[in-house]
C-alpha positions as CSV (number, residue, x, y, z in Angstrom):
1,X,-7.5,37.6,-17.7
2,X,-8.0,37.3,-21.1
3,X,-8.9,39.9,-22.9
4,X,-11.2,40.3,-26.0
5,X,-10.7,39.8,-29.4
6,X,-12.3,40.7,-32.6
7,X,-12.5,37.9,-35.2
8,X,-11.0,37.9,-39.0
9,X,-13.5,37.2,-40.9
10,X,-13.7,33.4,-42.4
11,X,-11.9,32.8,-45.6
12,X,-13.4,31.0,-48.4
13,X,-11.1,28.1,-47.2
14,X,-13.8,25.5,-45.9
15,X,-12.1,24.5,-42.9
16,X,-9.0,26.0,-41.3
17,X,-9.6,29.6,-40.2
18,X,-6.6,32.3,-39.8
19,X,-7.4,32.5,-36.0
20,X,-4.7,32.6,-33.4
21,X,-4.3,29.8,-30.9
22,X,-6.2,32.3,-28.4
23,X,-8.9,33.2,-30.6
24,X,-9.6,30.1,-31.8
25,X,-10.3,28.7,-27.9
26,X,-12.6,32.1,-27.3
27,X,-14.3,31.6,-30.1
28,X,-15.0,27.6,-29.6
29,X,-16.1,28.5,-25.9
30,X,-18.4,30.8,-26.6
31,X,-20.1,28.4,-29.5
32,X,-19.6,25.2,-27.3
33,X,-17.4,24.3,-30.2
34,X,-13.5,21.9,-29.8
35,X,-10.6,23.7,-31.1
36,X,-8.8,21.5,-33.8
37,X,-5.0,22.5,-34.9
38,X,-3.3,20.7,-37.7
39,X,0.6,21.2,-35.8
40,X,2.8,21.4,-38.2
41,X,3.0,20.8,-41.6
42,X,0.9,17.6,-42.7
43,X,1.4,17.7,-46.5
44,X,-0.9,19.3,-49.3
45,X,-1.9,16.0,-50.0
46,X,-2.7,14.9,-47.1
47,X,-4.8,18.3,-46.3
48,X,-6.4,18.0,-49.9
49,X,-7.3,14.4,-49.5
50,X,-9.2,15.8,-45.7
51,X,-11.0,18.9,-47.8
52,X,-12.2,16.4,-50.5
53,X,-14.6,14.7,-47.9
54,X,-17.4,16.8,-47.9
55,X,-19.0,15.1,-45.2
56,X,-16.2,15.0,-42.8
57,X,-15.4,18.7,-43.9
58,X,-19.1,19.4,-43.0
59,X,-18.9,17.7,-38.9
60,X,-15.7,19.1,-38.3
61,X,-17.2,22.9,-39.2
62,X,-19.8,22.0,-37.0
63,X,-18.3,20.7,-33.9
64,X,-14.7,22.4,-33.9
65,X,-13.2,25.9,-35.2
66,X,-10.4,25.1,-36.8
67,X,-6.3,26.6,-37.5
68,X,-3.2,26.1,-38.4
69,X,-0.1,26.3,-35.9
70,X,3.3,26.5,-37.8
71,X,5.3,24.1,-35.0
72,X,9.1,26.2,-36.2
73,X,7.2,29.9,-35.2
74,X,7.6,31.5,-32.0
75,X,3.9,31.1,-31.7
76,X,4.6,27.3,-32.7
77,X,7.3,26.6,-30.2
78,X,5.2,28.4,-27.0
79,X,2.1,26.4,-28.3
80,X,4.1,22.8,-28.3
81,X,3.5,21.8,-24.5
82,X,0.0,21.6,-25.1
83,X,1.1,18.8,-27.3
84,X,1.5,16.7,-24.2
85,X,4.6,15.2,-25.8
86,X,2.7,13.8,-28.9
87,X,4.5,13.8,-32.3
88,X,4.0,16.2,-34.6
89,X,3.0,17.0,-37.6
90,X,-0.3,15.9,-36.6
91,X,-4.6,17.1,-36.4
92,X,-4.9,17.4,-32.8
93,X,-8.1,18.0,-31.0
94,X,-8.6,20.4,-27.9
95,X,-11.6,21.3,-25.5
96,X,-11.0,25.9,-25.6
97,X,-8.8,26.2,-23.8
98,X,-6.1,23.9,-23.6
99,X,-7.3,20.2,-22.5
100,X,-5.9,18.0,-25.2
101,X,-8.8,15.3,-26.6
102,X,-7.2,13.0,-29.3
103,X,-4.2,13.5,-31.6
104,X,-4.5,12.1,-34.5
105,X,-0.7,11.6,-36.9
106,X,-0.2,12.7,-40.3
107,X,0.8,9.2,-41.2
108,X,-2.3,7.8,-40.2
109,X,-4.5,10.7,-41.8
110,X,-2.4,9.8,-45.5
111,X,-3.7,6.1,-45.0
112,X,-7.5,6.4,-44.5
113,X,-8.8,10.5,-44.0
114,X,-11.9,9.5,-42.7
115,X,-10.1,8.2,-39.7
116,X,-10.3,11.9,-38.8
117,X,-14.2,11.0,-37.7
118,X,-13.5,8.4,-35.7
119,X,-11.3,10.4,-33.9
120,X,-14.0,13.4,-33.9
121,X,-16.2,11.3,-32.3
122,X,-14.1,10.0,-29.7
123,X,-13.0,13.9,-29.1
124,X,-16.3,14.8,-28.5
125,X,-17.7,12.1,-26.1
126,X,-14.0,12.7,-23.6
127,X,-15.4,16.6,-24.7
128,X,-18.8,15.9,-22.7
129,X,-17.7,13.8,-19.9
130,X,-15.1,16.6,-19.1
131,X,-17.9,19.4,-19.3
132,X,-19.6,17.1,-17.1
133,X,-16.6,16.8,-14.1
134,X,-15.5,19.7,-12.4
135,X,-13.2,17.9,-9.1
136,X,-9.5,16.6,-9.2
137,X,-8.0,14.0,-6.9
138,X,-6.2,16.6,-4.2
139,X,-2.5,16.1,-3.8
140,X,-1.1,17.6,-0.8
141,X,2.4,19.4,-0.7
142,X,4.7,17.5,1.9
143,X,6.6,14.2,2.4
144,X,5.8,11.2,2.6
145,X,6.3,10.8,6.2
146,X,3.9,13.4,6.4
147,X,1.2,12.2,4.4
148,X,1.6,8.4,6.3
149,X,1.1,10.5,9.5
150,X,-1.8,12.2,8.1
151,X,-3.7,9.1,7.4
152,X,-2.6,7.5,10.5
153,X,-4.4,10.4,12.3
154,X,-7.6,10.2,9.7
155,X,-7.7,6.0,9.2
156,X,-7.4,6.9,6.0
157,X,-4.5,5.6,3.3
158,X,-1.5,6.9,1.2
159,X,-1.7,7.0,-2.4
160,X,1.9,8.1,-3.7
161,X,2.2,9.0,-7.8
162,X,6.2,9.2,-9.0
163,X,5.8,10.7,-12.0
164,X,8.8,12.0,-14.9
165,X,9.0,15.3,-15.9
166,X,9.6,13.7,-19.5
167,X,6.2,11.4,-19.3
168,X,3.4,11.9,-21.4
169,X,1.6,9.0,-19.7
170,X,1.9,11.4,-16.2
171,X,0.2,14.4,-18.2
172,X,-2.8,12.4,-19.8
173,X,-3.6,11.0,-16.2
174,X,-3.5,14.9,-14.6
175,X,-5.3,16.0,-17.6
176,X,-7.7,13.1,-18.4
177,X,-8.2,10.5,-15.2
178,X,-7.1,12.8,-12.0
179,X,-10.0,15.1,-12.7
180,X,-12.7,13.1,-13.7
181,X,-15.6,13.2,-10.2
182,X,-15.8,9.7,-10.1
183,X,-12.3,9.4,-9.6
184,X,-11.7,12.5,-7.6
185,X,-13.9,11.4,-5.3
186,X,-13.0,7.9,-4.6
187,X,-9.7,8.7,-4.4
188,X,-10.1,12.1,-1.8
189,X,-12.3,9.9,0.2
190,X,-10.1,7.0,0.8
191,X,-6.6,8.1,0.5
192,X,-3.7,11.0,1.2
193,X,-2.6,11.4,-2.3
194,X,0.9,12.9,-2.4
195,X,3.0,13.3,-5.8
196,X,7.0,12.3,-5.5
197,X,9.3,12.8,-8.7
198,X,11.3,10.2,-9.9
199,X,14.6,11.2,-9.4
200,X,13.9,12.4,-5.8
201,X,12.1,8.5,-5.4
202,X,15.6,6.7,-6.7
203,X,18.1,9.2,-4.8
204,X,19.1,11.0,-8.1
205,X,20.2,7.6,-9.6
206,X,20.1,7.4,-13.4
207,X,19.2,3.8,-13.0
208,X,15.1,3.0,-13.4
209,X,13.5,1.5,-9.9
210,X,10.4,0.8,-12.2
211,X,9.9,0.3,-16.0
212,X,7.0,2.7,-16.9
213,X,5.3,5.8,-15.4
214,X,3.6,7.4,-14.1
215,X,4.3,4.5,-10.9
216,X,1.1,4.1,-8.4
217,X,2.1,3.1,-5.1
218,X,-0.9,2.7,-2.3
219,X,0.4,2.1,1.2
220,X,-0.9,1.8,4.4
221,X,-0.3,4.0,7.7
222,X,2.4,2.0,8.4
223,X,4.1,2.7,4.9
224,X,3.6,-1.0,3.6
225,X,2.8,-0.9,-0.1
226,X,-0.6,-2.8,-0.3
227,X,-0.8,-2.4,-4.2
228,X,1.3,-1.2,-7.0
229,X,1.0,-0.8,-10.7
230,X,2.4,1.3,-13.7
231,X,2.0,3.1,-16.8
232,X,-1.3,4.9,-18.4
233,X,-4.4,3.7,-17.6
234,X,-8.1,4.4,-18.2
235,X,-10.3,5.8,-15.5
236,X,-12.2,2.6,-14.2
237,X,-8.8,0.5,-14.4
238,X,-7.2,3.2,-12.3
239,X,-10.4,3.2,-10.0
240,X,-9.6,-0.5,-9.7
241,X,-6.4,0.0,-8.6
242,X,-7.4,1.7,-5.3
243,X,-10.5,-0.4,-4.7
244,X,-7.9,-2.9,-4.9
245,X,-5.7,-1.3,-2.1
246,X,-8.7,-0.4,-0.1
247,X,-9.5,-4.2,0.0
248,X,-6.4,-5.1,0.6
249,X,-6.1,-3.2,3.9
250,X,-9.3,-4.5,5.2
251,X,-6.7,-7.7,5.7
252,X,-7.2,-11.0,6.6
253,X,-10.7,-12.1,5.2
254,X,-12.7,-13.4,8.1
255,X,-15.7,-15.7,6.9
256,X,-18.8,-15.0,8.7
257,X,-19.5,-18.5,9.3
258,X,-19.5,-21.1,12.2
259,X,-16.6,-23.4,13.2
260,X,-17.8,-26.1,11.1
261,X,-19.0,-24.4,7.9
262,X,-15.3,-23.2,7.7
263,X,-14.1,-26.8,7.7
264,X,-16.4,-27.4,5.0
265,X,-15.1,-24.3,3.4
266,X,-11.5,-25.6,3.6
267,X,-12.0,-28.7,2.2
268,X,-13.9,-27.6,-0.8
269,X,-11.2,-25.3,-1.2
270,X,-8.0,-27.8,-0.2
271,X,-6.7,-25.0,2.6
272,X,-6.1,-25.2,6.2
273,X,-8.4,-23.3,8.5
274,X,-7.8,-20.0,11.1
275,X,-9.5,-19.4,13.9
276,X,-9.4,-16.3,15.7
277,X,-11.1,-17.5,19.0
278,X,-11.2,-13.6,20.3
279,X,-12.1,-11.5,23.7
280,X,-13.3,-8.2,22.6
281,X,-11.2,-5.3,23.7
282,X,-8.2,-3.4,23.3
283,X,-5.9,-5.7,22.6
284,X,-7.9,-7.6,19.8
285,X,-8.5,-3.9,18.4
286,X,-4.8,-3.8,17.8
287,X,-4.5,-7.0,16.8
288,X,-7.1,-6.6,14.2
289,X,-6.2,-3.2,13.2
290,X,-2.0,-3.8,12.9
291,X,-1.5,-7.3,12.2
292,X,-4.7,-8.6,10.4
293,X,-4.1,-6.1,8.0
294,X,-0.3,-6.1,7.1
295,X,-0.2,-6.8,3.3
296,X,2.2,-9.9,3.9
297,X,-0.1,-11.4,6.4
298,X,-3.5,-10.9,4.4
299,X,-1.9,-12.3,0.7
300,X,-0.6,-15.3,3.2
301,X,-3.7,-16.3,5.0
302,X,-5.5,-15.7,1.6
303,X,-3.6,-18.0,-0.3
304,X,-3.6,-20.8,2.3
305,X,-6.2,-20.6,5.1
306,X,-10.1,-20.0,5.5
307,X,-10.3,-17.7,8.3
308,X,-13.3,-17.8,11.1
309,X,-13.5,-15.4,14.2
310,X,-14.9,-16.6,17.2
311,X,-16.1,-14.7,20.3
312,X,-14.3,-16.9,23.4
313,X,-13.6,-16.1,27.2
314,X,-10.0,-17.2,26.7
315,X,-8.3,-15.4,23.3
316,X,-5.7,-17.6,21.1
317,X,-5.2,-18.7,17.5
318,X,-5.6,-21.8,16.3
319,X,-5.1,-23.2,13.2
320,X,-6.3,-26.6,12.0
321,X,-6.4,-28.8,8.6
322,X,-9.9,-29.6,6.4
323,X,-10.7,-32.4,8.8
324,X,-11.0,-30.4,12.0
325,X,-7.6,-31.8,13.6
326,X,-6.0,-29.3,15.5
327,X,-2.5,-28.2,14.1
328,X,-0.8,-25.4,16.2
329,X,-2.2,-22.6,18.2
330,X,-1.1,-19.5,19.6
331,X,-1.1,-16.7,22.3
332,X,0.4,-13.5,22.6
333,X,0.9,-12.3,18.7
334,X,3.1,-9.3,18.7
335,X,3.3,-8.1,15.4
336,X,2.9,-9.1,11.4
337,X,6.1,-10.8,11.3
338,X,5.5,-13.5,14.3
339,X,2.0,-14.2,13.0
340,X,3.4,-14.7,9.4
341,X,6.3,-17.4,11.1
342,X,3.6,-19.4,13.0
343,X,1.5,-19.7,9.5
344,X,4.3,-20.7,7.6
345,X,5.1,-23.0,10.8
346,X,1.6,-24.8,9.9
347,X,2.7,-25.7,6.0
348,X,6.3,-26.5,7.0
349,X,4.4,-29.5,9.3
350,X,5.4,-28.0,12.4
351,X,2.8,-27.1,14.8
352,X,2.5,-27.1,18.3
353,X,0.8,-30.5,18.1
354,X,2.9,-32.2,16.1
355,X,6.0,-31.3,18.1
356,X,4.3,-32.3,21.4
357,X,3.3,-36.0,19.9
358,X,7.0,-36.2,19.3
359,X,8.6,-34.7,22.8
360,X,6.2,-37.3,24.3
361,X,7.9,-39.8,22.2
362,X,10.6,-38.6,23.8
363,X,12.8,-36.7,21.1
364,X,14.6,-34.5,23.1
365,X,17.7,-33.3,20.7
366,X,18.9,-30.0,21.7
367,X,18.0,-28.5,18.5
368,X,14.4,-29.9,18.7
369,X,14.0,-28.8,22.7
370,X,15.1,-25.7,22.2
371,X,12.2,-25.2,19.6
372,X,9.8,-26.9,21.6
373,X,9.9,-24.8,24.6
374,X,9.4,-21.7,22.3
375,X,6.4,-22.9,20.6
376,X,5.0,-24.8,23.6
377,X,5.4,-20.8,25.3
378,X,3.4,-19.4,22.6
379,X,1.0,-21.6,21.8
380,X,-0.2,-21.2,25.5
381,X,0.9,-24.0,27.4
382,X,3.9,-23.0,29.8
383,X,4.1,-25.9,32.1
384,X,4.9,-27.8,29.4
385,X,7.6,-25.3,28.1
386,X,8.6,-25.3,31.4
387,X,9.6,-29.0,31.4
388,X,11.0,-28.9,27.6
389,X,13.8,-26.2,29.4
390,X,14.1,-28.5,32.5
391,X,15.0,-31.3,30.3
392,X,16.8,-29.1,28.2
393,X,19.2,-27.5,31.3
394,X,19.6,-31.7,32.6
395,X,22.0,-32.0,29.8
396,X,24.4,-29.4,31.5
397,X,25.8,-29.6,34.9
398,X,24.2,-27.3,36.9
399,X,27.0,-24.5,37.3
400,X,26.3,-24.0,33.5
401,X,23.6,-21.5,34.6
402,X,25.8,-19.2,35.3
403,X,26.1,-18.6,31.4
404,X,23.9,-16.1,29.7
405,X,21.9,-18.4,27.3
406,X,21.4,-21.2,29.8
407,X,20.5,-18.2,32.5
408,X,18.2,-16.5,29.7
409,X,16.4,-20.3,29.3
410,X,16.0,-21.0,33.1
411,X,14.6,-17.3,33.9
412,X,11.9,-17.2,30.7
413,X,10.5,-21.0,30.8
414,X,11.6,-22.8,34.4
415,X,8.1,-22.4,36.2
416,X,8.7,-25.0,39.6
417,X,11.2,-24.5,42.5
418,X,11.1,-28.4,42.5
419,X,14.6,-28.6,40.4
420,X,18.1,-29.1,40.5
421,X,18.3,-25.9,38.5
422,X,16.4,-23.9,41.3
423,X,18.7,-25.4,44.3
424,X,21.3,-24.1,42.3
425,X,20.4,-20.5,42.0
426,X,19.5,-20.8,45.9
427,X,22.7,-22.2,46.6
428,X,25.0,-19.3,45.1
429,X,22.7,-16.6,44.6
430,X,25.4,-14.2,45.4
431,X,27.3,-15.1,42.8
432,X,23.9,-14.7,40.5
433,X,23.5,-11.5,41.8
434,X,27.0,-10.5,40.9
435,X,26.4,-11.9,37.2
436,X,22.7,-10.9,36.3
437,X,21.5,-8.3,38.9
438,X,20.2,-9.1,42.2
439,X,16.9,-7.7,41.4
440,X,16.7,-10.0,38.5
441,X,17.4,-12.8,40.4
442,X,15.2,-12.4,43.1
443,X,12.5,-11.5,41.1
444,X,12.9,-15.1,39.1
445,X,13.4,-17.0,42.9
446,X,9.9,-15.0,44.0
447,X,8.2,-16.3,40.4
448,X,9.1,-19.8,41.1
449,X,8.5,-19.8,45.1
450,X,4.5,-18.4,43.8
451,X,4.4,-20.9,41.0
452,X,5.2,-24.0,43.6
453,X,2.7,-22.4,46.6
454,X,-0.3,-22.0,43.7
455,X,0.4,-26.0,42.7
456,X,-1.7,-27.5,45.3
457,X,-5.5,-27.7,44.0
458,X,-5.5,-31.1,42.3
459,X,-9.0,-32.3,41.5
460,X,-10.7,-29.0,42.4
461,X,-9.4,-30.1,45.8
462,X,-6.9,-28.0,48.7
463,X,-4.2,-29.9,49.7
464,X,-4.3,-28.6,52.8
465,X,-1.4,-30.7,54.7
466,X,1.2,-30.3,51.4
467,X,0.6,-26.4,51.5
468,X,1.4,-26.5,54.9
469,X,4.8,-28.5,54.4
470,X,5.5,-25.8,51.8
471,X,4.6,-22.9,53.7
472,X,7.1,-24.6,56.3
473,X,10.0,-24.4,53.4
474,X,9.7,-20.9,52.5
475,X,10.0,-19.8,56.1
476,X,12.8,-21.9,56.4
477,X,14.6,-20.8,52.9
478,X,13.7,-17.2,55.0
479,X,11.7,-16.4,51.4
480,X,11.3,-12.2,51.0
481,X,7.2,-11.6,51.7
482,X,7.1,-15.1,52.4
483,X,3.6,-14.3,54.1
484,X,2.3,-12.4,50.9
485,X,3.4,-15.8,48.7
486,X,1.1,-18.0,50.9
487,X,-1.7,-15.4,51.0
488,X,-1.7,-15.0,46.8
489,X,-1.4,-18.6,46.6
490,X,-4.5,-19.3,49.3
491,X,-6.4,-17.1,47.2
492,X,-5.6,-18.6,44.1
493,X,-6.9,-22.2,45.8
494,X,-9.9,-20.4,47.2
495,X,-10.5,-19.0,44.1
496,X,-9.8,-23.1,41.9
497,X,-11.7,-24.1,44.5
498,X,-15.0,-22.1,44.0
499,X,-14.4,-21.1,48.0
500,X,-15.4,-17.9,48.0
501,X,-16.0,-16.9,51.3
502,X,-12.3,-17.6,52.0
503,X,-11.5,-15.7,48.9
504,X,-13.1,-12.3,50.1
505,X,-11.7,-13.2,53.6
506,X,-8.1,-12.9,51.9
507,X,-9.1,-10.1,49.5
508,X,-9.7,-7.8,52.1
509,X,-6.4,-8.6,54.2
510,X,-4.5,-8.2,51.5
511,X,-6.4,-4.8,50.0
512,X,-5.7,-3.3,53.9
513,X,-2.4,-4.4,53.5
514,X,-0.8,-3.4,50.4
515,X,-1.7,-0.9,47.7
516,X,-3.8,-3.1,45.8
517,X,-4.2,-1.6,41.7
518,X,-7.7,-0.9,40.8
519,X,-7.4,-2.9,37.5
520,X,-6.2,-6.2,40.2
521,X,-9.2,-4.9,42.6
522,X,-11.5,-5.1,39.9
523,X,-10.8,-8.1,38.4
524,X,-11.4,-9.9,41.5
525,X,-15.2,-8.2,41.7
526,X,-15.5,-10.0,38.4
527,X,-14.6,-13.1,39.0
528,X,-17.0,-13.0,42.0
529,X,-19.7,-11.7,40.0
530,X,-19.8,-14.1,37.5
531,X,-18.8,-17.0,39.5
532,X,-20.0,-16.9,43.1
533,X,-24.2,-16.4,43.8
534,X,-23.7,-16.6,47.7
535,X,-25.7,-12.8,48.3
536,X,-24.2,-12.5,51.3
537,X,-20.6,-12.5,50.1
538,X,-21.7,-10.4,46.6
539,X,-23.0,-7.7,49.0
540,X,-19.6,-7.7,50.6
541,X,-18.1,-7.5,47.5
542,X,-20.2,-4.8,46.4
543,X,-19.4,-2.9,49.4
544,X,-16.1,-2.4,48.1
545,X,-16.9,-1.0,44.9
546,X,-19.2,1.3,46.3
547,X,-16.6,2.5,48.8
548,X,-13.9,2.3,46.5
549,X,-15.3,4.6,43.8
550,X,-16.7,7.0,46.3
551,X,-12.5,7.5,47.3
552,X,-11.6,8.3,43.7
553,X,-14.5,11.1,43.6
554,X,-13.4,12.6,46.3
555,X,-9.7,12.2,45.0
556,X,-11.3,13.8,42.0
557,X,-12.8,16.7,43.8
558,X,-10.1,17.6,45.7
559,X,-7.9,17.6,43.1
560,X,-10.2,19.0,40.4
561,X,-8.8,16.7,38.2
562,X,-10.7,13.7,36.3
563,X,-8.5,10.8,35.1
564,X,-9.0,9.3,31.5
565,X,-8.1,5.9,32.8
566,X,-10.8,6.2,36.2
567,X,-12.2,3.1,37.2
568,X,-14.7,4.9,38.7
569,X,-17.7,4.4,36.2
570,X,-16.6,0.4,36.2
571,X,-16.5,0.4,40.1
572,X,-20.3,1.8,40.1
573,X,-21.8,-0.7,37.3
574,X,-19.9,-3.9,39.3
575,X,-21.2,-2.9,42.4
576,X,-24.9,-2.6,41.0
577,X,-24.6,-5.7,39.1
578,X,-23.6,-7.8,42.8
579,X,-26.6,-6.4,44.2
580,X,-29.0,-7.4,41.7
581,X,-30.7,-11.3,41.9
């Protein structure tokens, strides 16, 4: 605490008093007063040429108390931090107590004195805005891994300062933008603000990463840097920089317009157009909240596409030029980095559409194939993939399989048992089982033998007779659950078919049978809800439900345990929803 002092009396001098450093601030606190110190010797002339400007002489009296500090004393050298690093000999300006205003050279003083108003004024308008503030941006001890963690947890950002000890730029923003409400506020709202030495920031190197500081990094949760800048800065520049990073992490720009406004959009600005036809849910949550919003992706799709969302039953991405023609599309986005490849796919020329107009022209070079079946995956349309790897494999004889990159091609993309490739596998599937695992093969064998069984609705008609000859084939290729194959695959027919009745028939078999999942169970209760209007087999249906949820209460009650992930709530609603008209 500071104690008390009594005050020397005022010389005749008319300006500079005999104060100390510490009396001088009491004194201008009490009268509401700046504190100005001439550090250092400025030159009798320089000092005459201030005292012979009456005026001047007259505002600084009035508005600051006024000293001397010799900069070679004791007193001199504990005073010079307050400096902030400015140069001395030099009329510097303080608020009591310590916050340094404006500094004002000795040089600049000999040129023109009545500069010293100027920089009065200035001193006392940064004077009444700090009266006026009274927060600080809040920076948090810790790493940086920490802080990212942090904002994950609170959907909030990183802002990361690397400051030098040696920076008077660092300083003036902690003493004159940092604590200023405006930007305290902003800042504590949107961001974890953590501070990080330079040294530590370069691993000790005596090499520069950056070429001013203080540097300003904002990041996401994920630790991508969404903005950067350097150097000092004044308050509403600085407050642009993090209105800047919180717009940039809102990601990809999604115009809130229809289909065709966005083509109009795109040709009036000469860009392509993205269309996020979208199911609401989980899985569009993360896409929006991960991938959307990855810096690289959002200053990609900014620079080249207009961006539409689109509420759909079926979710993919589709990207098409000003005109409305369909370029590429895509299913199944993973992370920032695939989405960022199929863009960049679009302005190399090489969509999904493009390639297909040409593997119907028949180019089928192993290079090209081999790129076909990927994007033909992706893009949502696997029977086609499927026949890019067919025609791919062709090329090979067929003991080539039993390599791992004509294996790895076979079990991702072949999706019919109707293939030299398949009699293959079935002819020596020891020897597959010996080279990939005989749960892997088998599992591949049972995908295709379900893939052939579900190919007989053509037209919105049942073959009847052709699933029989199949069903004939599996029992004869003595298939594993050969009986479970044809009853999925019935069901999937009944279900093409809009046969309903033989749907539930099957349902029920196989839900005695077999320990059916509730997700599996519930999403055929949807599809009959939507789908079938026959009350008879939606009170069936609804039957289920209703006893289905009453088993996971009692489950619940016994065990007096709830599960997060019940489908007990859903199980009540869909059963309901079947009973109503």
């Amino acid at each position: 605490m500071m104690g008390s002092f009594s005050f020397p009396a005022r010389q005749s001098f008319p300006l500079f008093t005999s104060f100390t450093w510490e009396q001088a601030s009491q004194l201008a606190g009490r009268e509401n007063k700046l504190v100005l110190v001439m550090a250092g010797e400025i030159g009798e002339d320089v000092e005459k040429q201030i005292l012979e400007q009456p005026e001047l002489v007259r505002e600084l009296n009035r508005h600051t108390v006024a000293i001397k500090m010799d900069m070679e004393s004791v007193r001199g050298k504990a005073f010079q931090h307050r400096l902030l690093m400015y140069p001395w000999p030099a009329v510097v300006f303080f608020m009591p107590y310590a916050d340094l205003l404006v500094s004002v050279p000795a040089e600049e003083i000999r040129k023109d004195p009545r500069g010293l108003q100027d920089a009065l004024r200035t001193a006392l308008e940064r004077a009444e805005v700090k009266r006026k503030n009274s927060r600080t941006i809040f920076f948090r001890d810790g790493t940086l891994k920490e802080g990212l963690a942090e904002a994950e947890q609170q959907g909030r950002l990183v802002f990361l300062e690397i400051y030098r000890d040696s920076c008077q730029a660092c300083l003036l923003m902690e003493k004159n933008v940092f604590n200023l409400d405006a930007v305290a506020d902003f800042y504590n709202h949107h961001f974890i603000s953590l501070k990080e030495s330079a040294t530590h920031a370069i691993g000790g190197s005596e090499q520069p990463a950056w070429k001013d500081f203080p540097v300003y990094l904002f990041l996401n949760a994920a630790g991508k840097v969404l903005f950067r800048a350097e150097g000092l800065a004044e308050a509403e520049q600085f407050m642009q920089y993090g209105k800047s990073a919180v717009k940039k992490a809102e990601g990809i720009v999604f115009e809130k317009i229809s289909l065709d406004e966005g083509l109009a959009e795109a040709r009036r600005r000469g860009k392509f157009l993205f269309a996020d036809y979208y199911v609401a849910g989980t899985a569009h949550r993360r896409l929006a909240d991960s991938v959307f919003t990855a810096p690289e992706v959002t200053d990609f799709f900014t620079t080249h596409f207009v961006s539409v969302a689109i509420g759909a039953s079926r979710p993919v991405l589709v990207f098409l030029d000003a005109s409305g023609r369909e370029l590429h599309r895509v299913t199944g986005i993973a992370d920032a980095a695939s989405l960022l490849r199929e863009g960049q796919r679009v302005l190399r020329g090489e969509g999904f559409v493009g390639m297909e107009e040409e593997y119907r022209a028949g180019r089928c070079d192993s290079a090209f194939l081999t790129d076909y079946i990927e994007v033909a995956y992706r893009a949502g349309y696997p029977e086609e993939a499927s026949g890019g790897a067919l025609k791919y494999l062709s090329a090979f004889s067929p003991d080539k399989l039993e390599e791992a990159e004509c294996w790895k091609w076979f079990k991702q993309y072949v999706l019919t048992p109707d293939s030299v490739c398949f009699e293959y596998v079935l002819a020596h599937k020891e020897r597959f089982y010996r080279l990939f695992g005989e749960e892997e093969v088998k599992t591949k064998m049972a995908e295709l033998w379900l893939a052939g069984a579900e190919c007989f609705v053509v037209g919105g008609l049942f073959d009847e007779q052709g699933f029989k000859v199949y069903t004939k084939r599996l029992k004869k290729e003595k298939v594993e659950e050969w009986q479970r194959i044809v009853r999925d695959a019935r069901m999937h027919a009944a279900e093409k078919t809009g046969d309903w009745k033989t749907f539930v028939i099957l349902a029920e078999e196989k839900w005695n049978e077999e320990q059916v999942p509730d997700a599996e169970l519930y999403q055929w209760g949807l599809k009959i809800e939507r789908e079938c209007r026959d009350e008879a087999i939606r009170y069936r249906t609804a039957r289920w439900f209703a006893l289905a949820a009453m088993e996971i209460d009692k489950k619940e009650r016994t065990s007096g345990k709830v599960k997060l992930n019940s489908y007990k709530g859903f199980f009540e609603k869909l059963a309901n929803d079947l009973l109503e008209d």
